[in-house]
C-alpha positions in Angstrom: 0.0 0.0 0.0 1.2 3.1 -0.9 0.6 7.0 1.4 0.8 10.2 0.1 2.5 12.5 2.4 2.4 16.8 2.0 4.5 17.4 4.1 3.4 21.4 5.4 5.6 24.2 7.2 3.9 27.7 8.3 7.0 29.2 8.3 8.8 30.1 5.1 11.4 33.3 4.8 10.5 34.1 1.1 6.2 33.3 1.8 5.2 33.1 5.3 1.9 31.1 5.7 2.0 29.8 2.2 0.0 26.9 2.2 -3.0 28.7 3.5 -2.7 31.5 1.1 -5.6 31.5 -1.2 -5.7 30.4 -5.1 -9.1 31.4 -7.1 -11.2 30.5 -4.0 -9.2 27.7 -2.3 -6.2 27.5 -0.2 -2.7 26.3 -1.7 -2.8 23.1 0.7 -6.4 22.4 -0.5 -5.5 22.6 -3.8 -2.4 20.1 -3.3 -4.5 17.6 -1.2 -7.1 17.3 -3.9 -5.4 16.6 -7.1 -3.2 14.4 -4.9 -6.3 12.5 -3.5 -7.6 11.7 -7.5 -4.3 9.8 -7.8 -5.2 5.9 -8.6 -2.5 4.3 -6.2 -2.3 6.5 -3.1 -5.0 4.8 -0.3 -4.6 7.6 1.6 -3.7 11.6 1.6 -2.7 12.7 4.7 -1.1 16.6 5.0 1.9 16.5 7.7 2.4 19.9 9.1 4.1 21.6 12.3 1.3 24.4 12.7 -2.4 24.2 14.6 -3.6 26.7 11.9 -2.9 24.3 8.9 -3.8 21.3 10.7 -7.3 22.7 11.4 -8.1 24.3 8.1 -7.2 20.7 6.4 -9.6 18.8 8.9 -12.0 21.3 7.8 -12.3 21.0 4.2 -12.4 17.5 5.1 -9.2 16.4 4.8 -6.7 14.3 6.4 -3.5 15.9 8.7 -0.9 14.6 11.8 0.9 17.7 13.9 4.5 16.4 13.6 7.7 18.0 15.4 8.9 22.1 14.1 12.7 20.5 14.5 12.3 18.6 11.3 15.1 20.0 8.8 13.7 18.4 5.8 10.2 17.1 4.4 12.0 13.8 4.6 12.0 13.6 8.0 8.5 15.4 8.7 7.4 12.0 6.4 8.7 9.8 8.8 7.4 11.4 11.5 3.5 11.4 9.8 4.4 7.9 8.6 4.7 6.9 12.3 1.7 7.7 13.0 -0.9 6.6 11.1 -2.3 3.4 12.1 -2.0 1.1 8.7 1.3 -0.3 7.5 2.3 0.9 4.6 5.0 -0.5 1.8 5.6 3.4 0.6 5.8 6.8 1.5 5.0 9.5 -1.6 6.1 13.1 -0.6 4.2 15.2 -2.3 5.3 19.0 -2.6 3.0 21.1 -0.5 3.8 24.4 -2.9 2.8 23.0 -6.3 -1.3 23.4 -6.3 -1.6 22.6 -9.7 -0.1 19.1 -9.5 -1.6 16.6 -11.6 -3.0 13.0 -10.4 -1.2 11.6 -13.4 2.4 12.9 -12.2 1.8 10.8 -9.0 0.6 7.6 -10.7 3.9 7.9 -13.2 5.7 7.6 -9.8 3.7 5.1 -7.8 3.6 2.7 -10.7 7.4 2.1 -10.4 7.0 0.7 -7.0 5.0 -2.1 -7.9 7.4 -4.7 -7.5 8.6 -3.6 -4.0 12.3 -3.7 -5.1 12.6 -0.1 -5.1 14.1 1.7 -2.4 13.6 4.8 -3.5 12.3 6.5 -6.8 11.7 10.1 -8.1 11.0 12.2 -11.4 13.0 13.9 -14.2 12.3 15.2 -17.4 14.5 15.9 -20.3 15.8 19.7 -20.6 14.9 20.8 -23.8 17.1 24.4 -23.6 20.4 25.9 -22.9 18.7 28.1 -20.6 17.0 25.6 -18.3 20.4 23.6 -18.6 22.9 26.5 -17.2 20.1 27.4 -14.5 21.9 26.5 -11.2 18.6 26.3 -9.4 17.7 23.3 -12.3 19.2 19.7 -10.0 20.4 18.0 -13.0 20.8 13.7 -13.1 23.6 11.7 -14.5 22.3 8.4 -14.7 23.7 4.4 -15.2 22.1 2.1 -17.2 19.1 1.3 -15.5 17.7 4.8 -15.0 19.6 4.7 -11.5 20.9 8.0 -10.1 24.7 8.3 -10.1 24.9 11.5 -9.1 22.7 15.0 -8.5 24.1 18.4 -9.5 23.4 21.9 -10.1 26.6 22.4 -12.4 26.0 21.0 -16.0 27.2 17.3 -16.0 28.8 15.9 -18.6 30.5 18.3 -19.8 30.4 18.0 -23.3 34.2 18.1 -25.1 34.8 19.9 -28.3 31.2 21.3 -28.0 29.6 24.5 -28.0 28.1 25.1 -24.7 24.9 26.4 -26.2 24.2 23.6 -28.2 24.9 20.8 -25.7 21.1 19.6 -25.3 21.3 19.0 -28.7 23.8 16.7 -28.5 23.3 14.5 -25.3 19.9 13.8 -23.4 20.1 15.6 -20.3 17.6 15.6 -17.3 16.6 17.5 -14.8 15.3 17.0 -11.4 11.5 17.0 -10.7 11.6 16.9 -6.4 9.0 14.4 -5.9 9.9 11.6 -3.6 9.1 8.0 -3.0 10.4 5.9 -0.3 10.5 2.4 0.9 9.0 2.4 4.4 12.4 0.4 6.0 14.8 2.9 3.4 12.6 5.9 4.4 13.7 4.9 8.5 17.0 4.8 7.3 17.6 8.0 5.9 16.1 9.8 8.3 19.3 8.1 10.6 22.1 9.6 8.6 24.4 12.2 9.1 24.7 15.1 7.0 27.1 14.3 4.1 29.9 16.0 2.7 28.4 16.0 -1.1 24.9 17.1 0.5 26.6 20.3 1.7 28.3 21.5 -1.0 25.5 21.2 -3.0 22.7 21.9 -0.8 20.3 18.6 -2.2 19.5 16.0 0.6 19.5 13.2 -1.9 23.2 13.3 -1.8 23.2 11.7 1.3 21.3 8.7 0.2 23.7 8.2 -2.2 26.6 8.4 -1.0 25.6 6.0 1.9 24.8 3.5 -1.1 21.1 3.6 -1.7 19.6 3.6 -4.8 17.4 6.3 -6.7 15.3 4.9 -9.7 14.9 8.0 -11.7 11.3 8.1 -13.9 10.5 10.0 -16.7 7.6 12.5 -16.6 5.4 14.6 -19.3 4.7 16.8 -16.4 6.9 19.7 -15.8 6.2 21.3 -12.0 4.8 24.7 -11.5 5.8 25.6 -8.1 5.1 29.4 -5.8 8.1 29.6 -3.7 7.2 33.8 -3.7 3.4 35.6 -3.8 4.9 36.7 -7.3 4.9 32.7 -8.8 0.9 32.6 -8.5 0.0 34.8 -11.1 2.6 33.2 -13.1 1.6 29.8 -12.5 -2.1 30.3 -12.9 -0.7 32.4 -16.3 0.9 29.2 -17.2 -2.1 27.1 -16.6 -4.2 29.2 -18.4 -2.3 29.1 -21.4 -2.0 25.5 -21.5 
């Protein structure tokens, strides 16, 4: 059986109270909790935030939340925490990004079917970069992979670098991806992770799933026609919902 976490945080530097803020009528956590809900693989949606304000408002509209710890340093760890819990027992864990309200059930499925077989320790998304732009953007994570769409390595310097080449036309040349942050985990990998140190690879680049790897878990990348519309500022909604419009 397979959970959907959202993992939820009041606080935020750049938007204070962001999954509360209202979106054309509902809230941004409503918003997440729904599409997530139409998913065909989750058996349950549950919203794990640090905040009385959040947990009320989604036990109003119905929904399902768990007050976890404020110490939690990543949603990682506030997943555990949920996952713990809840009474059922469940195989996986799906974070699902609290910030992106226009997330589509389909996204979800993409990742949830690749835990079928219960081999997987842990999965998430990428999709293929398709510009120089997107691939010299240092907030783009971008994934070198081996053979069997296993992560070897996250970064958010261009990798490989591309000999005799001109930089602008490098996506033209090799199939590069980028990282799309939703997680899947294991329930006895999820544990795990949430033991570890802070690694020396995690630091430098600033991406938790540096730590998994370098501890010698394995990451099953999968593909995704989705690309993710998140609102990290109160700028980004009228953006997104201008993106979404268009579409």
């Amino acid at each position: 059986m397979i959970v959907g976490i959202i993992p939820a945080r009041y606080a935020s530097t750049r938007f204070p109270g962001k999954p509360l803020i209202e979106i054309e009528g509902r809230s941004m956590i409503q918003r997440v909790y729904e599409q997530a809900a139409k998913s065909s693989f989750l058996r349950k949606v549950v919203v794990a935030t640090d905040d009385e304000r959040i947990l009320q408002h989604v036990r109003a509209f119905g929904g399902e939340a768990v007050m976890t710890a404020m110490h939690h340093p990543s949603g990682t760890d506030r997943c555990w925490d949920a996952l713990q819990q809840l009474q059922e027992d469940y195989s996986y864990v799906i974070n699902i990004q609290g910030d992106e309200p226009f997330i589509s059930p389909g996204q979800v499925d993409e990742l949830a079917i690749a835990l079928q077989d219960g081999s997987t320790e842990l999965a998430t998304q990428m999709i293929a970069v398709g510009s120089h732009e997107l691939l010299f953007d240092k907030g783009e994570v971008k994934i070198v992979l081996n053979d069997r769409n296993e992560a070897l390595y996250f970064s958010r310097s261009v990798i490989p670098f591309l000999k005799g080449i001109d930089e602008k036309e490098w996506h033209l040349h090799h199939i590069y991806y980028r990282h799309v942050g939703m997680y899947a985990y294991r329930r006895d990998v999820l544990e795990a992770i949430t033991k570890l140190p802070v690694s020396a690879l995690e630091k430098a680049e600033s991406l938790e799933q540096l730590r998994w790897l370098e501890h010698g878990f394995k990451i099953k990348c999968v593909p995704t026609k989705y690309d993710s519309h998140c609102i990290d500022t109160p700028e980004d909604i009228d953006k997104v919902l201008a993106m979404i419009r268009k579409k």
